[in-house]
Backbone as a ProteinNet text record, in pm:
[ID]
protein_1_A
[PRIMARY]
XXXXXXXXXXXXXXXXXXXXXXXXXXXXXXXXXXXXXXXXXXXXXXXXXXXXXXXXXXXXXXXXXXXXXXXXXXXXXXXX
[TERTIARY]
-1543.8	-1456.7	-1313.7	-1252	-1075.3	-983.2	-898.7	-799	-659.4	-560.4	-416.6	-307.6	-243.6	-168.1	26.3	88.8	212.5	308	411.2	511.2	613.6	733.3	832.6	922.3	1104.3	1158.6	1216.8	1196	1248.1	1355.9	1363.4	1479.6	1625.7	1719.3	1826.6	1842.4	1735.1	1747.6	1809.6	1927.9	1960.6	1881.8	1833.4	1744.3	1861.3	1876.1	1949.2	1897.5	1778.5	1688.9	1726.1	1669.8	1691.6	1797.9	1906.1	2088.6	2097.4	2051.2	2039.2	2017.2	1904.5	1820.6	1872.2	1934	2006.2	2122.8	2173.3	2318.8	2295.7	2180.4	2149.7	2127.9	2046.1	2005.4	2145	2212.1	2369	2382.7	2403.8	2505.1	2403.1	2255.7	2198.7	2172.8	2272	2308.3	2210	2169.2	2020.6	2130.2	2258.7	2284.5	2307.6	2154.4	2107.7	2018.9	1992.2	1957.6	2024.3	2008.6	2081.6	2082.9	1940.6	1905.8	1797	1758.6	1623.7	1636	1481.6	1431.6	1342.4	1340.9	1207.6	1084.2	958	852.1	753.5	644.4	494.7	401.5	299.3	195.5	88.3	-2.9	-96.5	-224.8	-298.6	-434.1	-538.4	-647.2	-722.9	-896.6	-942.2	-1122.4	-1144.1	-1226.4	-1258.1	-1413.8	-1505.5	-1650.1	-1724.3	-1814.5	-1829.3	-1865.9	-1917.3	-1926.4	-1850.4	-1792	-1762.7	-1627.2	-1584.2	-1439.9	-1360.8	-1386.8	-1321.8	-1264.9	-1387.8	-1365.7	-1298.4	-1295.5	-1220.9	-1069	-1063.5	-886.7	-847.5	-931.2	-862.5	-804.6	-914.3	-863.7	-780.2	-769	-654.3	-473.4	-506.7	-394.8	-358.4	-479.7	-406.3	-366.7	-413.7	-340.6	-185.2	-203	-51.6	34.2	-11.1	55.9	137.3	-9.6	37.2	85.3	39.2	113.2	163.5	115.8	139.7	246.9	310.3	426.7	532.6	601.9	676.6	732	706.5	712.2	827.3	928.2	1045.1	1112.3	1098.8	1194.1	1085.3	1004.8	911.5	824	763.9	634	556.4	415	325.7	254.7	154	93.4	-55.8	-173.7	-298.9	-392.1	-406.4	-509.9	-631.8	-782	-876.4	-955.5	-992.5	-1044.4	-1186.2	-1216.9	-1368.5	-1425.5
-1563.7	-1487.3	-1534.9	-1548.6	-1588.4	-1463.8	-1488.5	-1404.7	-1487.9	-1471.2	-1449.3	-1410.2	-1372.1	-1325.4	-1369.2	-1284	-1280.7	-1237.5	-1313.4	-1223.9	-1255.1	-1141.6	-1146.7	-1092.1	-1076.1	-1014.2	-898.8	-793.8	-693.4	-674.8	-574.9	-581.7	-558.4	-564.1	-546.9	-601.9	-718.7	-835	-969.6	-1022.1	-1138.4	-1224.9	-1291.8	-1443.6	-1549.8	-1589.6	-1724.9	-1862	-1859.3	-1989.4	-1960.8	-1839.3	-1826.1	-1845.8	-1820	-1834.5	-1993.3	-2069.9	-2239.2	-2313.2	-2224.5	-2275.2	-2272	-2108.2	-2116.6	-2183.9	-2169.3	-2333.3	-2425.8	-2505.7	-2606.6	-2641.9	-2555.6	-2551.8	-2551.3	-2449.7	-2428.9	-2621	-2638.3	-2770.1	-2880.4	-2829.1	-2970.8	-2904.9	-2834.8	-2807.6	-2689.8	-2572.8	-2499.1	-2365.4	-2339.9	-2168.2	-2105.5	-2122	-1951.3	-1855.5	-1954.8	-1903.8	-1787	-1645.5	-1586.9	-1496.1	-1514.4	-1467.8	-1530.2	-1542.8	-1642.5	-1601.7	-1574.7	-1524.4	-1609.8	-1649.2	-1750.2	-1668.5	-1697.8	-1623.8	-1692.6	-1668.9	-1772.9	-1725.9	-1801.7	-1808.1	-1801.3	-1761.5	-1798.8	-1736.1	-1836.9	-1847.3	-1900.1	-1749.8	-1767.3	-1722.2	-1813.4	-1792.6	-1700.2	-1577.5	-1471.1	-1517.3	-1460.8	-1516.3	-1357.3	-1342.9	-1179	-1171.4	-1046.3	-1033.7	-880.3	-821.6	-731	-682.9	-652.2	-707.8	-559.5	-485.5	-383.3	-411.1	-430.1	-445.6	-582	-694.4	-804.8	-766.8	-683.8	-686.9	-598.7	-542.4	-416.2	-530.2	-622.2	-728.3	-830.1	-856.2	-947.2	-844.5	-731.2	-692.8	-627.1	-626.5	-609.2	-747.1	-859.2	-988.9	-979.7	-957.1	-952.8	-841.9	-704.4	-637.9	-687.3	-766.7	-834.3	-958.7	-1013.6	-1190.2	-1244.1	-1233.9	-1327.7	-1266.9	-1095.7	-1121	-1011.7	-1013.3	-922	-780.6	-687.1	-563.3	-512.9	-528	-496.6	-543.7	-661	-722.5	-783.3	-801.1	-813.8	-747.6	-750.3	-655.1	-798.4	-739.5	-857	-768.3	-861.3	-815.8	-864.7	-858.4	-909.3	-911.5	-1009.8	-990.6	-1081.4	-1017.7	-1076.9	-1165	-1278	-1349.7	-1372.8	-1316.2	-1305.6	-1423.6
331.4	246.2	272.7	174.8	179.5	192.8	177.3	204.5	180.6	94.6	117.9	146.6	211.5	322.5	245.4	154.6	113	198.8	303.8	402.6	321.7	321.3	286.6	366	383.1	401.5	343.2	419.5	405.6	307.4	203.5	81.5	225.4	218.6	300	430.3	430.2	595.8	466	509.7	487.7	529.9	387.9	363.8	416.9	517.4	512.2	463.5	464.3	396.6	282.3	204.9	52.2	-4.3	102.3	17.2	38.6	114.6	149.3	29.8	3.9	-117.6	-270.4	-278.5	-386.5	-439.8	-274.8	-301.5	-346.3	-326.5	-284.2	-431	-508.6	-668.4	-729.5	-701.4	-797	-812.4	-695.6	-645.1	-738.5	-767.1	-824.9	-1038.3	-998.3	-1204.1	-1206.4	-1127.8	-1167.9	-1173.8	-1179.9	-1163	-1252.2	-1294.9	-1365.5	-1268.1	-1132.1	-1043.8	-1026.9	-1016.5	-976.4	-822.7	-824.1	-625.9	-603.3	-464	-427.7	-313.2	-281.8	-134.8	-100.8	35.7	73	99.8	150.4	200.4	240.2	311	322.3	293.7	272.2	174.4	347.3	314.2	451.1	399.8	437.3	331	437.8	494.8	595.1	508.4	645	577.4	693.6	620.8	755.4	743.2	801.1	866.8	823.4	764.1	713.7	538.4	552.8	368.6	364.8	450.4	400.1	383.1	250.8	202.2	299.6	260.4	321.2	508.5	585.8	668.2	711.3	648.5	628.7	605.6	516.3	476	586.3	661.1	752.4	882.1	917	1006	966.8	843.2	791.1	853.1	785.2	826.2	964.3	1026.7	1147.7	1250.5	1155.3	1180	1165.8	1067.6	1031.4	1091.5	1167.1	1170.4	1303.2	1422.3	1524.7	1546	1420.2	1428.6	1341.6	1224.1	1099.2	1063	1065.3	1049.9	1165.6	1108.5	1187.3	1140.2	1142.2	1113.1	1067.1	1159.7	1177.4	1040.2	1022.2	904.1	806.4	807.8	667	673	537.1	417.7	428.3	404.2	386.8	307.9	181.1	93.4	152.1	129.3	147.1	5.8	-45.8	-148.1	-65	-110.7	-93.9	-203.7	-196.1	-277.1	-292.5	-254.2	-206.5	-133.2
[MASK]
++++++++++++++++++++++++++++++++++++++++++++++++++++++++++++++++++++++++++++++++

C-alpha cells in the first residue's frame, strides 16, 4: 500500500526557501508570482492491507519524524 505524505509550513513561520524562490522568478520575468511557499512531497510503501491502520502509522511517522510539529501541517493521503 502507498501513501503520500504533504509537509508544509505553518501559515505565520517565514518560508525563507519560498521568498528565494519567488525572487529568483521575479528576477527571471515571472512576477505575477505573487507568494510561494516551499514544501515536500514524501511518498512511502507501507507492508499491510489495512488502510486505516496504515494511515494511523503513516502519521504517527510524521508526527515523530517526517515532520515537525511545531512549525509544519502535514497532510496524508492513501493510495492504496
Amino acid at each position: 500500500m502507498k501513501a503520500r505524505v504533504l509537509v508544509r509550513l505553518k501559515p505565520g513561520i517565514l518560508d525563507v526557501q519560498g521568498a528565494s524562490v519567488q525572487r529568483a522568478l521575479r528576477g527571471m520575468g515571472f512576477a505575477e508570482v505573487e507568494a510561494l511557499r516551499v514544501g515536500k512531497v514524501l511518498e512511502l510503501e507501507i507492508a499491510g492491507t489495512n488502510l486505516d491502520a496504515a494511515r494511523q502509522r503513516v502519521e504517527e511517522m510524521c508526527s515523530k519524524l517526517l515532520a515537525n510539529p511545531v512549525i509544519e501541517d502535514f497532510t496524508v493521503e492513501m493510495l492504496g
